[in-house]
C-alpha positions in Angstrom: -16.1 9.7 58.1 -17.7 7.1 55.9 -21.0 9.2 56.0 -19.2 12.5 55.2 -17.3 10.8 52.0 -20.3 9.1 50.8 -22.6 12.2 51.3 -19.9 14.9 49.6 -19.9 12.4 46.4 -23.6 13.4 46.0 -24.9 10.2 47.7 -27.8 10.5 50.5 -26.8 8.7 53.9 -29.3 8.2 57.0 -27.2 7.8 60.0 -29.4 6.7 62.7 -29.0 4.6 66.4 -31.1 1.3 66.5 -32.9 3.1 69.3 -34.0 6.0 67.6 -34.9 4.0 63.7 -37.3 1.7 65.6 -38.9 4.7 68.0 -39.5 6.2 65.0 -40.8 3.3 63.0 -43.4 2.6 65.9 -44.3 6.2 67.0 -45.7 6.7 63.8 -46.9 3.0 62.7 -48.9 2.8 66.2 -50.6 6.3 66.1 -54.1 6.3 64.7 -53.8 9.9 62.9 -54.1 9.8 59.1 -51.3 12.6 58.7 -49.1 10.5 61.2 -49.8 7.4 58.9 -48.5 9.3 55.9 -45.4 10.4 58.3 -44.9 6.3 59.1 -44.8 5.6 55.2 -42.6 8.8 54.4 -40.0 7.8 57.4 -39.9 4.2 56.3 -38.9 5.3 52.7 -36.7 7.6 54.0 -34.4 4.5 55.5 -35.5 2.0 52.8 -34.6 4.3 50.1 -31.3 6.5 51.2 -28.1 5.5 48.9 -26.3 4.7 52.6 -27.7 3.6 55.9 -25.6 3.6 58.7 -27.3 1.6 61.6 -25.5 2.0 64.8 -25.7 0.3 68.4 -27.8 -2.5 67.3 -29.4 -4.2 69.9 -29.9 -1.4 72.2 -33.1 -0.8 71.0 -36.1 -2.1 73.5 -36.7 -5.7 71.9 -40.0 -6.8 70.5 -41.9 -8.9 67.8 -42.0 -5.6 65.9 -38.9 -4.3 66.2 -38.0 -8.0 64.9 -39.8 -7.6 61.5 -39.1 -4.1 60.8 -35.4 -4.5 60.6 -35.8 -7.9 59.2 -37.4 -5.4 56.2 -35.1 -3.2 56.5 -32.3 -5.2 56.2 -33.4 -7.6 53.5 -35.6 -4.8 51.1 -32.1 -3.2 51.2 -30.2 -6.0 50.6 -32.3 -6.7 47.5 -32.3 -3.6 46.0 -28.4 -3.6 46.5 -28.3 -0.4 48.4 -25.4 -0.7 51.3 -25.9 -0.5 55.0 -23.7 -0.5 57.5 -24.5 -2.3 61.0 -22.3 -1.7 63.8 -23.3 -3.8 67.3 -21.5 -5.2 70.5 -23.8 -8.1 70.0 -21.8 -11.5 68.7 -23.1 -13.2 65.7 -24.5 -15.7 68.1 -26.2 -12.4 70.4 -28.2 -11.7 67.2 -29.3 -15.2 65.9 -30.9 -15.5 69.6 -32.0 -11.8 69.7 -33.5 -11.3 66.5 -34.0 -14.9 64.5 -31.8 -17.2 62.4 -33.1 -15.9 59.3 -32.0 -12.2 60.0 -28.8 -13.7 61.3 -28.2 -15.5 58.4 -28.9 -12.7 56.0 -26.1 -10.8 57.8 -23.6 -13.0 57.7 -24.2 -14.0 53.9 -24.4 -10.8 52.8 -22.2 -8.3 55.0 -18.7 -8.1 55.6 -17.5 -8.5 59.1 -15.3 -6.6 60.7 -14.5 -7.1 64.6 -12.8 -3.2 66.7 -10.9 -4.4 69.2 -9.1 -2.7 71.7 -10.0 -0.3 74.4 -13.2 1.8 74.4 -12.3 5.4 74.0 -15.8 6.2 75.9 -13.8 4.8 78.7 -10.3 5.9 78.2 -11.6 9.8 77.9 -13.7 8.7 81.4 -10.4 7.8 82.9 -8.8 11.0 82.0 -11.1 13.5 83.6 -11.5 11.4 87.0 
Protein backbone atom coordinates (compact mmCIF):
# COMPACT_ATOMS: atom_id res chain seq x y z
CA UNK A 1 0.00 0.00 0.00
CA UNK A 2 2.81 2.31 1.10
CA UNK A 3 4.64 1.55 -2.30
CA UNK A 4 1.49 2.05 -4.40
CA UNK A 5 0.77 5.69 -2.54
CA UNK A 6 4.22 6.77 -2.80
CA UNK A 7 4.74 5.56 -6.53
CA UNK A 8 1.13 7.20 -7.85
CA UNK A 9 2.48 10.66 -6.26
CA UNK A 10 5.16 10.47 -8.91
CA UNK A 11 7.88 9.12 -6.54
CA UNK A 12 10.07 5.96 -7.69
CA UNK A 13 9.96 3.01 -5.02
CA UNK A 14 12.27 -0.30 -5.20
CA UNK A 15 10.56 -2.93 -3.30
CA UNK A 16 12.94 -5.70 -2.98
CA UNK A 17 13.49 -9.05 -0.33
CA UNK A 18 16.88 -8.95 1.51
CA UNK A 19 17.49 -12.15 -0.39
CA UNK A 20 17.06 -11.01 -3.76
CA UNK A 21 19.04 -6.99 -3.14
CA UNK A 22 22.18 -8.84 -2.00
CA UNK A 23 21.96 -11.81 -4.94
CA UNK A 24 21.78 -9.13 -7.03
CA UNK A 25 24.47 -6.96 -5.54
CA UNK A 26 26.98 -9.97 -5.59
CA UNK A 27 25.96 -11.68 -8.96
CA UNK A 28 27.07 -8.72 -10.62
CA UNK A 29 29.93 -7.29 -8.19
CA UNK A 30 31.69 -10.95 -8.39
CA UNK A 31 31.41 -11.57 -12.24
CA UNK A 32 34.52 -10.63 -14.19
CA UNK A 33 32.50 -9.35 -17.46
CA UNK A 34 32.98 -5.59 -18.17
CA UNK A 35 29.19 -5.26 -19.33
CA UNK A 36 28.24 -7.19 -15.97
CA UNK A 37 30.39 -4.50 -14.07
CA UNK A 38 28.45 -1.71 -15.61
CA UNK A 39 25.17 -3.84 -14.64
CA UNK A 40 26.71 -3.99 -10.75
CA UNK A 41 27.16 -0.02 -10.82
CA UNK A 42 23.66 0.53 -12.58
CA UNK A 43 21.81 -1.99 -9.98
CA UNK A 44 23.54 -0.34 -7.06
CA UNK A 45 22.18 3.17 -8.15
CA UNK A 46 19.13 1.86 -8.80
CA UNK A 47 18.61 1.10 -4.78
CA UNK A 48 20.87 3.88 -3.63
CA UNK A 49 19.06 6.42 -5.69
CA UNK A 50 15.07 5.44 -5.76
CA UNK A 51 12.85 8.19 -3.82
CA UNK A 52 11.56 4.83 -1.62
CA UNK A 53 13.22 1.60 -0.67
CA UNK A 54 11.27 -0.87 0.82
CA UNK A 55 13.62 -3.65 2.21
CA UNK A 56 11.76 -6.70 3.35
CA UNK A 57 12.69 -10.00 5.27
CA UNK A 58 15.88 -8.76 6.46
CA UNK A 59 18.06 -11.33 7.68
CA UNK A 60 17.02 -14.01 5.41
CA UNK A 61 19.46 -13.31 3.14
CA UNK A 62 22.66 -15.91 3.29
CA UNK A 63 25.08 -13.92 5.78
CA UNK A 64 28.49 -12.82 4.93
CA UNK A 65 31.27 -10.14 5.25
CA UNK A 66 29.84 -8.71 2.05
CA UNK A 67 26.52 -8.77 2.52
CA UNK A 68 27.63 -6.89 5.87
CA UNK A 69 29.06 -3.86 4.03
CA UNK A 70 26.74 -3.50 1.30
CA UNK A 71 23.73 -2.86 3.35
CA UNK A 72 25.79 -1.05 5.81
CA UNK A 73 26.09 1.36 2.35
CA UNK A 74 23.00 1.07 1.60
CA UNK A 75 21.57 1.93 4.69
CA UNK A 76 23.87 4.80 5.72
CA UNK A 77 24.40 6.55 1.84
CA UNK A 78 20.58 6.59 2.17
CA UNK A 79 20.34 7.81 5.35
CA UNK A 80 22.60 10.69 4.42
CA UNK A 81 21.10 11.77 1.45
CA UNK A 82 17.77 11.77 3.38
CA UNK A 83 15.99 9.42 1.10
CA UNK A 84 13.56 7.00 3.20
CA UNK A 85 13.74 3.30 3.54
CA UNK A 86 11.70 1.06 5.00
CA UNK A 87 13.21 -2.24 6.82
CA UNK A 88 10.89 -4.80 7.77
CA UNK A 89 12.60 -8.06 9.80
CA UNK A 90 11.68 -10.82 12.46
CA UNK A 91 15.08 -10.20 13.77
CA UNK A 92 15.08 -8.18 17.31
CA UNK A 93 17.19 -5.19 17.64
CA UNK A 94 19.53 -7.37 19.51
CA UNK A 95 19.35 -10.25 16.32
CA UNK A 96 20.76 -7.44 14.17
CA UNK A 97 23.51 -5.87 16.44
CA UNK A 98 24.93 -9.62 16.52
CA UNK A 99 24.05 -10.42 12.87
CA UNK A 100 25.29 -7.45 11.17
CA UNK A 101 27.56 -5.05 13.67
CA UNK A 102 26.81 -2.49 16.31
CA UNK A 103 27.41 0.31 14.05
CA UNK A 104 24.62 -0.75 11.49
CA UNK A 105 22.57 -1.50 14.51
CA UNK A 106 23.00 1.68 15.87
CA UNK A 107 22.28 3.53 12.69
CA UNK A 108 18.85 1.86 12.74
CA UNK A 109 17.79 2.55 15.80
CA UNK A 110 18.95 6.43 15.68
CA UNK A 111 17.57 6.98 12.70
CA UNK A 112 14.40 4.73 11.99
CA UNK A 113 11.23 4.62 13.64
CA UNK A 114 10.25 1.28 15.12
CA UNK A 115 7.29 -0.27 14.83
CA UNK A 116 6.72 -3.91 16.41
CA UNK A 117 3.22 -6.30 14.25
CA UNK A 118 2.05 -8.36 16.59
CA UNK A 119 -0.36 -10.84 16.46
CA UNK A 120 -0.88 -13.88 14.45
CA UNK A 121 0.84 -14.58 11.15
CA UNK A 122 -1.68 -14.54 8.38
CA UNK A 123 0.88 -17.01 6.30
CA UNK A 124 -0.30 -19.30 8.97
CA UNK A 125 -3.89 -18.57 9.64
CA UNK A 126 -4.62 -18.97 5.59
CA UNK A 127 -2.38 -22.52 6.23
CA UNK A 128 -4.87 -23.41 8.82
CA UNK A 129 -7.83 -22.78 6.70
CA UNK A 130 -7.18 -24.99 3.71
CA UNK A 131 -5.86 -28.07 5.96
Amino acid sequence: CIARTVSENGFSVVYDTAGSLFDALSARRFSREAEEGRQARDTARRYLGCDLLILDDLGTEFPSQYVNAALYNIVNTRMLAGKPTIISTNLSMQELEQRYSQRFASRLAGYYGMLEFLGTDVRFLRAQQYS
